[in-house]
BADO-825655 format. One line per 3 residues: number of its first residue (from 1); their letters; for each residue x, y, z of N, C-alpha, C. Coordinates in steps of 0.2 Angstrom, whole numbers, plus 2048, in hexadecimal, padded with zeros to 3 digits. Example, Ala and Ser with C-alpha at 12.3 -4.5 7.8 and 13.67 -1.06 7.14 Angstrom:
! residues 2
1 = AS = 842 7E4 827 83E 7EA 827 842 7F0 827; 840 7F5 823 844 7FB 824 840 800 827
//
This chain:
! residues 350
1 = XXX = 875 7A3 887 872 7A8 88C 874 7AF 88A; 86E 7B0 88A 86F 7B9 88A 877 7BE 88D; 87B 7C0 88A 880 7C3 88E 87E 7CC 893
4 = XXX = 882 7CF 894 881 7D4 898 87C 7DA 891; 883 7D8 88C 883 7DE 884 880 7DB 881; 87D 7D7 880 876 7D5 87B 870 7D8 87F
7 = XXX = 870 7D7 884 86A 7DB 88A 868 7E1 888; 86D 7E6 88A 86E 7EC 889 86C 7EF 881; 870 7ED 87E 86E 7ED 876 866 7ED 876
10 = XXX = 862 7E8 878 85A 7E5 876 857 7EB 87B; 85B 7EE 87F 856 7F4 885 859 7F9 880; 85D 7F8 87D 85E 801 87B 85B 801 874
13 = XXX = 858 7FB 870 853 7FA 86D 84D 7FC 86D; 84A 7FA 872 846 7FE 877 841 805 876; 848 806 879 849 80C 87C 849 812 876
16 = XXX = 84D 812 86F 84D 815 869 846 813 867; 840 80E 869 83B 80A 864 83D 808 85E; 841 805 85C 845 801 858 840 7F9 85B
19 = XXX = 83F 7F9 85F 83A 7F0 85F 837 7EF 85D; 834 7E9 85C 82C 7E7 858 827 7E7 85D; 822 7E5 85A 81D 7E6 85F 81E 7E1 864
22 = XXX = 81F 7DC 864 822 7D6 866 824 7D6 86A; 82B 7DA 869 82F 7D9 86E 830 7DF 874; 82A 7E4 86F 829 7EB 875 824 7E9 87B
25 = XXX = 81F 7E4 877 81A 7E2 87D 81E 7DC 884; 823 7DB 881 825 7D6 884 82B 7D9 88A; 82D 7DF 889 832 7E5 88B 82C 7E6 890
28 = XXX = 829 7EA 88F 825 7EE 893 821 7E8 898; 81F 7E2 898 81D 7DE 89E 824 7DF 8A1; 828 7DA 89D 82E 7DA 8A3 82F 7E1 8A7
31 = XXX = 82F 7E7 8A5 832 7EC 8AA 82B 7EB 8AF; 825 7EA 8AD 822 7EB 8B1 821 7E7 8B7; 824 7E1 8B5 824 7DA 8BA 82A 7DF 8BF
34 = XXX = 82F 7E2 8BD 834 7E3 8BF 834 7EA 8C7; 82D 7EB 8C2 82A 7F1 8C6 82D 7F8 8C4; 82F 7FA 8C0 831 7FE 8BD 82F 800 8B6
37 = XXX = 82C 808 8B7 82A 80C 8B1 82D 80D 8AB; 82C 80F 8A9 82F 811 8A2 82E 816 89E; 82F 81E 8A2 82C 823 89F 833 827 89C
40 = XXX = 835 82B 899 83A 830 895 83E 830 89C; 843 82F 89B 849 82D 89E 84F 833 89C; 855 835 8A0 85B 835 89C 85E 831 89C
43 = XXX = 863 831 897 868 82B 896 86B 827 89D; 86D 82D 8A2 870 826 8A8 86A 825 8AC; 864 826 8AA 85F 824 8AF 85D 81C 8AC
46 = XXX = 85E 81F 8A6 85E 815 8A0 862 811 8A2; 869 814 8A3 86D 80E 8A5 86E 80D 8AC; 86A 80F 8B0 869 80B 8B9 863 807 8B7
49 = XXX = 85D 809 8B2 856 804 8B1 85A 7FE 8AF; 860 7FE 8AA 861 7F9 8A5 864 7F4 8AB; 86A 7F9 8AE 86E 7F5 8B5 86C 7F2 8BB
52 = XXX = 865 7F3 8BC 860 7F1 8C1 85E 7EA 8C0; 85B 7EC 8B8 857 7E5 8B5 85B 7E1 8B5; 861 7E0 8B3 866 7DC 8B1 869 7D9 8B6
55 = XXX = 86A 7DD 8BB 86C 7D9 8C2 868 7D7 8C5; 860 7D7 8C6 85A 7D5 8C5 859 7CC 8C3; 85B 7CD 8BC 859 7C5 8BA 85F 7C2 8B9
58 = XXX = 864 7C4 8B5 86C 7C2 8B4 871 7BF 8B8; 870 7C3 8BE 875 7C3 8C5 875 7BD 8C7; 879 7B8 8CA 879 7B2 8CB 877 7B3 8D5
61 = XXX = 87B 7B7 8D6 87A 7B9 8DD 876 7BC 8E1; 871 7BF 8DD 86A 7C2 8DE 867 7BC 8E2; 867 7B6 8E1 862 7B2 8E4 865 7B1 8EA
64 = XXX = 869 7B3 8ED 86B 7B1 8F3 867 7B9 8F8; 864 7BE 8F3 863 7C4 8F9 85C 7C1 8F9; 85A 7C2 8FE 852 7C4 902 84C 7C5 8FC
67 = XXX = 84D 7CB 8FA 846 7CF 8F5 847 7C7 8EF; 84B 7C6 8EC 84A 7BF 8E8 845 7BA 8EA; 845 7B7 8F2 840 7B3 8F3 838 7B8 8F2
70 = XXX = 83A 7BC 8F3 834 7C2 8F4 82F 7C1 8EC; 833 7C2 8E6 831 7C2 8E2 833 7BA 8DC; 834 7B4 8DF 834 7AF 8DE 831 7AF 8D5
73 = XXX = 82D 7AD 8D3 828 7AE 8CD 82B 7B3 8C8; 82A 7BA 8CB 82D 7BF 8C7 830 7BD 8C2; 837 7BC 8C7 83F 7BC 8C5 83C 7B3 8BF
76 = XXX = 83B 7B1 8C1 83D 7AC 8BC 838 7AC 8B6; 834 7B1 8B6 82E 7B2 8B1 833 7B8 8AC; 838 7BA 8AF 839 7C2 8AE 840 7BE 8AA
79 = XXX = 842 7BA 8AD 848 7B7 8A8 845 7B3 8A2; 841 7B0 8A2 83F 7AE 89C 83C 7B0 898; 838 7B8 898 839 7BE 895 83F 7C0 890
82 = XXX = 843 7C1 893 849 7C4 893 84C 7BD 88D; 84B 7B6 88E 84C 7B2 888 84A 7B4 881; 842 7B3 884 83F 7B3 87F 840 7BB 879
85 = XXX = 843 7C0 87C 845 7C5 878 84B 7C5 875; 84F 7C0 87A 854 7C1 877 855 7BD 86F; 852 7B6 871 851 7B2 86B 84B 7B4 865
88 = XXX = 848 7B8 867 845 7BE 861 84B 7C2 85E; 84E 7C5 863 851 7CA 861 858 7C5 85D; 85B 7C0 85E 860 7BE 858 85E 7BC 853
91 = XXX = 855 7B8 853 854 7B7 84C 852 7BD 848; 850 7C1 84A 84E 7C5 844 854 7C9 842; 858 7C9 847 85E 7CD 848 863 7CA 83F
94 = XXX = 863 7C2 840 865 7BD 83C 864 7BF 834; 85C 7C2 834 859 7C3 82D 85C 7CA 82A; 85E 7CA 823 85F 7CF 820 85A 7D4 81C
97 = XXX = 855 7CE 81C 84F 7D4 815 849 7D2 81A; 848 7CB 820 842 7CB 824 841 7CF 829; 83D 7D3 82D 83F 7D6 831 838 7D3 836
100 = XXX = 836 7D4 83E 831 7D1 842 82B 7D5 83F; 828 7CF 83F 820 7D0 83C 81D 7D7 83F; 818 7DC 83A 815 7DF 83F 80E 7DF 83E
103 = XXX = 80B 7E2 841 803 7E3 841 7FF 7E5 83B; 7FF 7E1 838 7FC 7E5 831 7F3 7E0 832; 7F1 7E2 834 7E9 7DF 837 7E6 7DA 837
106 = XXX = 7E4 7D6 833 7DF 7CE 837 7E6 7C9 832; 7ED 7C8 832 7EF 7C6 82F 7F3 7C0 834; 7F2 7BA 830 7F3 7B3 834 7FB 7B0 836
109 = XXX = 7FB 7AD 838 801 7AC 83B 805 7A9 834; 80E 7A7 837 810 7A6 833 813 7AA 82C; 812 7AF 82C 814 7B2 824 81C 7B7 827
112 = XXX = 81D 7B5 820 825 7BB 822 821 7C2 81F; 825 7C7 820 825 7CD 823 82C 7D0 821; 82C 7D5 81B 830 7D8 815 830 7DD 81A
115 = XXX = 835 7E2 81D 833 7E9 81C 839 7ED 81A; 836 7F3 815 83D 7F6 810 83F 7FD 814; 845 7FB 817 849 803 81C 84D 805 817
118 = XXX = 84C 804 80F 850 808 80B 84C 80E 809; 851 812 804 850 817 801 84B 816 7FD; 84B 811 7F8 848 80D 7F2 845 807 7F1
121 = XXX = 841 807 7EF 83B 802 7ED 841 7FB 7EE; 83D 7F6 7F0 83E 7F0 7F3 83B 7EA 7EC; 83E 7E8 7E6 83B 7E5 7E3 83E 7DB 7E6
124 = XXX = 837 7D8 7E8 839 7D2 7E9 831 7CF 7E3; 831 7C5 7E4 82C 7C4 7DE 829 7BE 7E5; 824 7BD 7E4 81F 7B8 7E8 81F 7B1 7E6
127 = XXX = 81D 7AD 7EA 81C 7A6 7E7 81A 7A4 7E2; 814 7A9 7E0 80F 7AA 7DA 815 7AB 7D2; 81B 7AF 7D3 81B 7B3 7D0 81A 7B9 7CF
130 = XXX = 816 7BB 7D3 814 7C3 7D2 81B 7C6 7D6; 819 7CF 7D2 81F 7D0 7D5 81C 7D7 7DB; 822 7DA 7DE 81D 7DE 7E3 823 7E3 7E5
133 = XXX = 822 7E9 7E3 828 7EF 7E3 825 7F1 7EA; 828 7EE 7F2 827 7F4 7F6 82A 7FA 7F5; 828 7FE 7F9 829 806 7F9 82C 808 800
136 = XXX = 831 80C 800 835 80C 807 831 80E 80C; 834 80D 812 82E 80C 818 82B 809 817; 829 803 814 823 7FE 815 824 7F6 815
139 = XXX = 81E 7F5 815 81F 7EC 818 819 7E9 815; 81A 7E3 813 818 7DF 811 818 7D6 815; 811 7D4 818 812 7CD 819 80E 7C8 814
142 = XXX = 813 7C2 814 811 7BF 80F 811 7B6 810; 80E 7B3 80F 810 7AA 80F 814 7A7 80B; 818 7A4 80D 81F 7A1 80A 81A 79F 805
145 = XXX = 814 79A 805 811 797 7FF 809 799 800; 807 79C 7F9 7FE 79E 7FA 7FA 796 7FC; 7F5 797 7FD 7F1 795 800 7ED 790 7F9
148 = XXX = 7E8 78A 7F8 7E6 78A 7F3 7DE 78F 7F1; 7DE 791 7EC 7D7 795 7EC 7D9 79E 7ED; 7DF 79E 7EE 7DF 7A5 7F1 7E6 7A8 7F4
151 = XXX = 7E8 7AF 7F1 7F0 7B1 7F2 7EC 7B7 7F7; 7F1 7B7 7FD 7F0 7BC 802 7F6 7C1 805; 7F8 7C7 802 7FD 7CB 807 7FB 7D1 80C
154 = XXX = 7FD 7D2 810 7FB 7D7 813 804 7DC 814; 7FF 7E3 811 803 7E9 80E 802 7F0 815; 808 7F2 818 806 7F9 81A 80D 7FE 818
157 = XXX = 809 801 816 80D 806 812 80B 806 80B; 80F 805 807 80F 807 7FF 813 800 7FB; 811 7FE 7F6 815 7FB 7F2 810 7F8 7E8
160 = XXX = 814 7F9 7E6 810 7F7 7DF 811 7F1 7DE; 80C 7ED 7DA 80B 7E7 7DA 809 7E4 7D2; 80B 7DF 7CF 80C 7DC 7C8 80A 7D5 7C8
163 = XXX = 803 7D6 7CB 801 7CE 7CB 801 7C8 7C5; 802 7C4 7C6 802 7BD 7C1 7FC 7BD 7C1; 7F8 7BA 7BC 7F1 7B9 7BD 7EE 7B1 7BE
166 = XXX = 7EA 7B0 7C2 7E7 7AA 7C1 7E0 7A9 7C5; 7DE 7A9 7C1 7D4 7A8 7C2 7D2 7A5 7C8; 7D6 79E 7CA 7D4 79B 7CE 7D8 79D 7D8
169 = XXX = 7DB 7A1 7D6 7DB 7A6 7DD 7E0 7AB 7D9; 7D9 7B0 7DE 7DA 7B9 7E0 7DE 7B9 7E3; 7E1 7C0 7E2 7E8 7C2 7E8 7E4 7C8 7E9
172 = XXX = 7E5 7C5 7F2 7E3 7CD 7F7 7E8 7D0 7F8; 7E8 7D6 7F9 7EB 7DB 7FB 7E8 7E0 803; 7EA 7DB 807 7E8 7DF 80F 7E9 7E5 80E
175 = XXX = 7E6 7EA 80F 7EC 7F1 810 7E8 7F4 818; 7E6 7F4 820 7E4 7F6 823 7DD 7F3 824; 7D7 7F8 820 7CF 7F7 81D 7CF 7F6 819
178 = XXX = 7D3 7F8 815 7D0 7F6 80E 7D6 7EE 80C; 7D2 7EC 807 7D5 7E5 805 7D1 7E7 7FD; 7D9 7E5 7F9 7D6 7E6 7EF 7DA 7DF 7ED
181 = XXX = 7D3 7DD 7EB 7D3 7D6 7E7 7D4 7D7 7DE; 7D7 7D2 7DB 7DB 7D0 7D6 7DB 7CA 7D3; 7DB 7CA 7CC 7DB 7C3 7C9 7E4 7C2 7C7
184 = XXX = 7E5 7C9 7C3 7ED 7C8 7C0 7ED 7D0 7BE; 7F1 7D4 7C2 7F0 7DA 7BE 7F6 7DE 7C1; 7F6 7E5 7BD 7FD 7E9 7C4 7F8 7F0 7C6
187 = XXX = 7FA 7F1 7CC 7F8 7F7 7D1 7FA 7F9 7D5; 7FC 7FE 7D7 7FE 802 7DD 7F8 802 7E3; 7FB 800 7EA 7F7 801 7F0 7FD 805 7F3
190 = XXX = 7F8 80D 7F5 7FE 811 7F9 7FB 811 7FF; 7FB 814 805 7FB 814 80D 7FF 816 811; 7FF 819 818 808 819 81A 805 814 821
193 = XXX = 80A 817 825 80B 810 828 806 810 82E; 800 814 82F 7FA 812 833 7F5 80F 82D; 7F5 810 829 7F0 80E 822 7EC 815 825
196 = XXX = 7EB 81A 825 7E4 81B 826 7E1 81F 821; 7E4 81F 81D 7E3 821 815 7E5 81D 80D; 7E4 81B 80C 7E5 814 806 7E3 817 801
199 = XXX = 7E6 815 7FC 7E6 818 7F2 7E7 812 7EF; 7E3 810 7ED 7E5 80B 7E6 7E4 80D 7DE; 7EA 80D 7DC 7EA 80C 7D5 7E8 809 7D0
202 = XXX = 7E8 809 7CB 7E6 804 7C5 7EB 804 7C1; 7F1 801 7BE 7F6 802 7B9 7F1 7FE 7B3; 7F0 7F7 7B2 7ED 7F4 7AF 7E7 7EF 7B3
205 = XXX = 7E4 7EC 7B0 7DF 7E9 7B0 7D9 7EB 7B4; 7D7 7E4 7B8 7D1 7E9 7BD 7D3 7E7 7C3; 7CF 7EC 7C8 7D0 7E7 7D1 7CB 7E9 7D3
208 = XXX = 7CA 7E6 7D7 7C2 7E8 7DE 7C5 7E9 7E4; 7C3 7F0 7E6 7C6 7F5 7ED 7C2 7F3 7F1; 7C2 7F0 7F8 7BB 7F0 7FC 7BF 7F0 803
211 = XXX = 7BB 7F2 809 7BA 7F3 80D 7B9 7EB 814; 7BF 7EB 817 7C0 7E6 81A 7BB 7E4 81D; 7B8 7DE 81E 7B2 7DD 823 7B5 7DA 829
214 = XXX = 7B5 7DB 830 7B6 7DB 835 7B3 7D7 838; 7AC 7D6 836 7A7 7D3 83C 7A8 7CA 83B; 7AB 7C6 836 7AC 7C0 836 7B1 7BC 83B
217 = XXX = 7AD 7B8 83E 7B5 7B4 843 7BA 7B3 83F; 7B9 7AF 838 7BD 7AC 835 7C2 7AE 831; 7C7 7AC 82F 7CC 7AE 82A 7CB 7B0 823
220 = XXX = 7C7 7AE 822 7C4 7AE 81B 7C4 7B7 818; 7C7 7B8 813 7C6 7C1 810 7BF 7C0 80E; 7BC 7C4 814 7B5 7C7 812 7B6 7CE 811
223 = XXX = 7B2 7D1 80D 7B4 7D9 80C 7AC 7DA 80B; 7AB 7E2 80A 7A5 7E4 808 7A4 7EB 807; 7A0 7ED 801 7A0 7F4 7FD 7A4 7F1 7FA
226 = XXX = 7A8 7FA 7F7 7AD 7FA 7F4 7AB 7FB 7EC; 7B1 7FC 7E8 7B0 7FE 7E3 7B4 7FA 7DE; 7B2 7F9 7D6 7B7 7F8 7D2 7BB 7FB 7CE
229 = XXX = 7C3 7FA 7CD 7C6 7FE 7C8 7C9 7FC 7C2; 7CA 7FF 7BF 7CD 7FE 7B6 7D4 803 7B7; 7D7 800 7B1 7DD 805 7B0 7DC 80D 7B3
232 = XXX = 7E1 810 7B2 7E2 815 7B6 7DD 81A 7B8; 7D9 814 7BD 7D3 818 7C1 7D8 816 7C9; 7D6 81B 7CF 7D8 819 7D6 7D2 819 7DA
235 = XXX = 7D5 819 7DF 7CF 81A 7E4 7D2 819 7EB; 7D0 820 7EF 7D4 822 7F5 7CE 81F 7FC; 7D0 81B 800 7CD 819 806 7CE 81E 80C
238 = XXX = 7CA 821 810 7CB 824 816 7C9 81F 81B; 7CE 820 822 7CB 81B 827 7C5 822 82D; 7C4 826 829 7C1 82C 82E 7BB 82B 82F
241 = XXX = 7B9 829 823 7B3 82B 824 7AF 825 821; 7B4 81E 820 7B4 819 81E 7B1 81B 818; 7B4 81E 812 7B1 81E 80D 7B6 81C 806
244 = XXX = 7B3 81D 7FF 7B6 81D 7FB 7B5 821 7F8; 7BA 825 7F4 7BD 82A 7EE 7BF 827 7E8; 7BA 828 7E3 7BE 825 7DD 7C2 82A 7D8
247 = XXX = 7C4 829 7D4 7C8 82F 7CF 7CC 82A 7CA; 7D0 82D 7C7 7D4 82D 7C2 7DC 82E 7C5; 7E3 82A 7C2 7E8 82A 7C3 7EA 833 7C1
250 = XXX = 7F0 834 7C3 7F1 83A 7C4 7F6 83B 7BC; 7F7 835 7B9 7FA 834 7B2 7F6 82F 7B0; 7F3 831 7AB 7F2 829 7A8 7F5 827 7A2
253 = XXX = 7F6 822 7A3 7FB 81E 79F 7F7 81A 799; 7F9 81C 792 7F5 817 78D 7F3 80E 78E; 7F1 80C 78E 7EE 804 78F 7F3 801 789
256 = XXX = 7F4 804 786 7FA 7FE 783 800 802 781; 805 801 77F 80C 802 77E 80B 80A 77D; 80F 80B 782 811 814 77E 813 817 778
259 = XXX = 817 811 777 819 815 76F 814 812 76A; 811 814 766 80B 813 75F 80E 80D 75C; 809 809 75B 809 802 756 808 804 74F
262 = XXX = 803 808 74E 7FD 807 74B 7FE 80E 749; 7FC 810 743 7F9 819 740 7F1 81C 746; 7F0 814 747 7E8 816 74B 7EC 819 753
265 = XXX = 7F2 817 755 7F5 819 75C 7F6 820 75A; 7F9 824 757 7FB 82B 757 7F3 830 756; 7F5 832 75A 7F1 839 75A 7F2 841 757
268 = XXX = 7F0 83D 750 7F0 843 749 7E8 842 746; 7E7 848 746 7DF 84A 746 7DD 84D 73F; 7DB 84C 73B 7DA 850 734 7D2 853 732
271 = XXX = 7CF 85A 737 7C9 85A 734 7C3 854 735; 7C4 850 73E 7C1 84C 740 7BC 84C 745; 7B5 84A 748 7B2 84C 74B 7B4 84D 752
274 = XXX = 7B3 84F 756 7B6 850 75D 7B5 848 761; 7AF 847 75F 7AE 840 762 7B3 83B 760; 7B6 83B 75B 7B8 837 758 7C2 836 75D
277 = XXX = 7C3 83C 75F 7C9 83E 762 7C7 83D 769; 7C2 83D 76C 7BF 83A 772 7BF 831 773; 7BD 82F 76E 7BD 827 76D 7C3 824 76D
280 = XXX = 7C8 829 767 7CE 825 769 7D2 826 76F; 7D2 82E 774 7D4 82D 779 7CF 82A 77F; 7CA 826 77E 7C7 822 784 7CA 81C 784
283 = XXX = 7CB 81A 77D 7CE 812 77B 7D4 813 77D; 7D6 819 77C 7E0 817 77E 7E2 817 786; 7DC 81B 78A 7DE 81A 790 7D9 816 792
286 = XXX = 7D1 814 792 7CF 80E 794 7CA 814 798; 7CB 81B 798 7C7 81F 79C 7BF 823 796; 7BA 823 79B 7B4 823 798 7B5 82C 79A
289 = XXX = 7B4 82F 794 7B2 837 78F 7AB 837 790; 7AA 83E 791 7A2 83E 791 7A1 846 78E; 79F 847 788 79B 84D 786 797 84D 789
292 = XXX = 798 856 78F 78F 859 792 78C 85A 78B; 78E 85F 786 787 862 783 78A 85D 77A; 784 85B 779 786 857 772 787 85D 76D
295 = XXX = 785 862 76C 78B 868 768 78F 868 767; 793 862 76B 79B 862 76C 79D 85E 767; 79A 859 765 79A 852 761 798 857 758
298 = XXX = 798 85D 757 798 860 750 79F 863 74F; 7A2 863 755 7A6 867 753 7AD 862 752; 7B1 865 74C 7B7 863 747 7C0 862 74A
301 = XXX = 7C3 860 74B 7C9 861 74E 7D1 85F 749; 7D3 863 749 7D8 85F 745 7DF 861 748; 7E5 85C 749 7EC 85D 74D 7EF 858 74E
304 = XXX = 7F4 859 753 7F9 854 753 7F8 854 75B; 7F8 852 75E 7F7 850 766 7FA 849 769; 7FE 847 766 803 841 767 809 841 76B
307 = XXX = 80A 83E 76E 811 83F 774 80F 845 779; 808 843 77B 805 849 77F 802 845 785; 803 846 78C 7FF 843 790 7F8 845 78E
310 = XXX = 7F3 840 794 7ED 841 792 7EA 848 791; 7EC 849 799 7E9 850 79C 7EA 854 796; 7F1 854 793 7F2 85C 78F 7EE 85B 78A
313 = XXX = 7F0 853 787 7E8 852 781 7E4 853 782; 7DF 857 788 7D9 857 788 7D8 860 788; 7DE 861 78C 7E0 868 78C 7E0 86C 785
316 = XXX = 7E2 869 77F 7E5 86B 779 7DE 869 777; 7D9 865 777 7D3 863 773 7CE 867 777; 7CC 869 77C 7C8 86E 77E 7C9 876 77E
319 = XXX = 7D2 878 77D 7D1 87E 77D 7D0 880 775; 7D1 87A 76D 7D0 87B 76A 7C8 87D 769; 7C4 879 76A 7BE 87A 76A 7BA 87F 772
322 = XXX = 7BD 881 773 7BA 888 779 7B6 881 77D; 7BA 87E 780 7B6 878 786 7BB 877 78A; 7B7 875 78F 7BB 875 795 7BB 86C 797
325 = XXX = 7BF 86B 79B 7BD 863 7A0 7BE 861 7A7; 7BA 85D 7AA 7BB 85B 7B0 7BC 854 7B1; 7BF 853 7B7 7BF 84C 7B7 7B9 849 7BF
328 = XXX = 7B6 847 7BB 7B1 844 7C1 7B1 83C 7C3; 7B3 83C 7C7 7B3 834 7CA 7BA 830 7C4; 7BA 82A 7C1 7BC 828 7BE 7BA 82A 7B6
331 = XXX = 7B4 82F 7B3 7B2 832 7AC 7B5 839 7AC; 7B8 83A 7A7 7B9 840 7A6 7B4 844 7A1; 7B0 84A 7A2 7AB 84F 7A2 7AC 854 79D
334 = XXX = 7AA 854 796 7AB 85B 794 7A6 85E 791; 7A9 866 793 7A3 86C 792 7A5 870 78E; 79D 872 78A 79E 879 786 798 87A 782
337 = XXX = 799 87E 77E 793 880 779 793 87C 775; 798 879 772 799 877 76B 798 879 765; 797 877 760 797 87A 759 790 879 756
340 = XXX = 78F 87F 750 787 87E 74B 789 876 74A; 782 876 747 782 86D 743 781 86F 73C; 781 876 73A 780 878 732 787 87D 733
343 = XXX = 78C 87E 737 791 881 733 798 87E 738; 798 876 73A 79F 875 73F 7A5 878 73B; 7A7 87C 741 7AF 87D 73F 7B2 879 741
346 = XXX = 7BA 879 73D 7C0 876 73D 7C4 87A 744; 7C6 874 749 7CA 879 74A 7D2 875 74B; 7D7 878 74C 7DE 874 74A 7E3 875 74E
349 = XX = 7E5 86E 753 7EC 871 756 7F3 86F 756; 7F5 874 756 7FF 875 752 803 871 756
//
C-alpha cells in the first residue's frame, strides 16, 4: 500500500509537471472527484491540498465521520486512483533508460518508450539491427519485435537513423504528420517536441517524405503526397501550412569516402571544360548542376579545388569564370555569360 511519502512524492510530481500524460490525467480526476481545484498555489497552500487528500482516502478513521457516508463511491473510486498511480509511478520509477509512454500520435499499444534527458545523443540498436542516435530531449517509441512486412517507430524530437536494409519491409518513421519510409538507409529526422515543424535529411540512399493520412480507421501507414529524397537533399514539413520545402543539406557530403580512391576522386583540373568539373562534382555529391546559359559549357578551367567543401568548390569555379550560383530546390543553378566558342579562355585556381 501506498505510504503517507510516496503520496506526497507522486503530488509534488505533479505539481513541478514532472508526470506523464497518464498519470496527469489521472491526478487531475482524482482532485476533481475530491472537489478540489488545482490552480497556482503557494507552497503551504499545496501541502493543506496534499494533507486533505490524504486524509481523504488513507485515513482509516475518516469512515467513521458523517461526509464519508456522504461521498461513499468517491472515496473508494479516489483510492483506487490513488493505486493505480502509485503502481505506475513504481514501475516506470524501476526503469533506467524506459520512461512512461508518450503521445507521439496514432501509435499502438504496447511499444517501449526511450526518452533521452541527457546532454548527448542516446546511441541504442533495434530489433532489426538498425541503429538510432536520439538527440537530447527526445523520445523514441518502438516494438520489442517488428511486425512481419513492416518496421514501425514513432519519433518526437530529433534523432539520426542507420537503417539495415530489407526489401521485404519498410521502416517508418512517425514523426507527428509526416511519416519517411525506407528500404535500408541513414537520415536525420529533426522536430522539437510538438513536431510542428519537421526536417528530413538524406545522409545516403533514398527515402519517401509524405504526409500522414488521417482519415483511415485502420492501423495501417497510409500516407499521401510528399516527396522523394537522395543523398544530401532535405526537406522541411510545416504543420501551418501543410506543406513541403525541399533543398539541399546545409554540407554535403561526398557519396563515397572522403578521402580519394582514385586520380578520378581529386579535384585537379588541367585546361578542362567547365562542364566537365560540373560532372565530376554532380557524381561526387549525387547533386544535379544546371548551366543557365550554354556559353558556360566553352569556357576552360584549370586548379586544384580538392579538400574543399562543395559550396566553396562552386565558389572557386564561378568566381573563376565571372558566374554566379544558386541553389534551387534540390539542383543547384549557374549563371553568367560565359565564354567565345572561337577564343575560350583558360582560367586557373591557385
Amino acid at each position: 500500500m501506498m505510504n503517507k511519502k510516496h503520496f506526497h512524492t507522486l503530488i509534488d510530481r505533479y505539481l513541478k509537471g514532472e508526470c506523464s500524460e497518464q498519470e496527469k490525467k489521472l491526478v487531475e480526476q482524482w482532485f476533481s472527484m475530491q472537489g478540489e481545484e488545482i490552480p497556482k498555489r503557494s507552497a503551504r497552500e499545496n501541502e493543506k491540498i496534499k494533507e486533505r487528500v490524504w486524509i481523504a482516502v488513507q485515513d482509516k478513521t475518516v469512515s467513521e465521520k458523517p461526509a464519508v457516508y456522504l461521498w461513499p463511491k468517491i472515496a473508494v473510486a479516489a483510492a483506487a486512483i490513488v493505486m493505480m498511480l502509485w503502481g505506475g509511478f513504481t514501475y516506470f520509477s524501476s526503469k533506467s533508460t524506459i520512461q512512461p509512454a508518450l503521445t507521439l500520435g496514432m501509435q499502438p499499444a504496447n511499444m517501449i518508450t526511450i526518452h533521452n534527458t541527457t546532454d548527448s545523443s542516446n546511441n541504442f540498436r533495434l530489433a532489426d539491427g538498425s541503429q538510432v542516435y536520439l538527440s537530447s530531449e527526445s523520445s523514441l517509441s518502438y516494438p520489442n519485435q517488428f511486425e512481419t512486412g513492416k518496421r514501425e517507430v514513432y519519433l518526437k524530437g530529433s534523432a539520426f537513423f542507420k537503417v539495415v536494409r530489407d526489401t521485404e519491409r519498410p521502416f517508418y518513421v512517425h514523426s507527428g504528420e509526416v511519416t519517411t519510409k525506407v528500404l535500408g538507409t541513414s537520415f536525420w529526422v529533426t522536430g522539437n517536441n510538438r513536431n510542428e515543424e519537421i526536417e528530413v535529411a538524406v545522409v545516403s540512399g533514398k527515402v519517401s517524405v509524405a504526409q500522414m493520412d488521417k482519415t483511415p480507421a485502420d492501423k495501417k501507414s497510409n500516407v499521401k503526397g510528399g516527396v522523394i529524397l537522395t543523398a544530401n537533399q532535405r526537406v522541411k514539413y510545416t504543420t501551418v501550412n501543410n506543406a513541403f520545402e525541399t533543398g539541399l543539406v546545409d554540407n554535403p557530403a561526398p557519396l563515397k569516402d572522403k578521402q580519394p580512391a582514385t586520380d578520378d576522386d581529386v579535384f585537379i583540373f588541367n585546361d578542362v571544360p567547365v562542364t566537365a568539373v560540373i560532372e565530376r562534382l554532380a557524381k561526387t555529391y549525387g547533386i544535379e548542376i544546371i548551366l543557365e546559359n550554354e556559353m558556360l559549357s566553352h569556357c576552360l578551367f584549370q586548379g586544384n579545388i580538392s579538400n574543399q567543401s562543395l559550396y566553396m568548390q562552386l565558389d572557386l569555379l564561378c568566381s573563376s569564370i565571372n558566374a554566379t550560383y544558386e541553389i534551387r530546390g534540390t539542383r543547384i543553378l549557374i549563371s553568367g555569360k560565359g565564354c567565345s566558342t572561337l577564343n575560350s579562355d583558360t582560367y586557373e585556381v591557385t
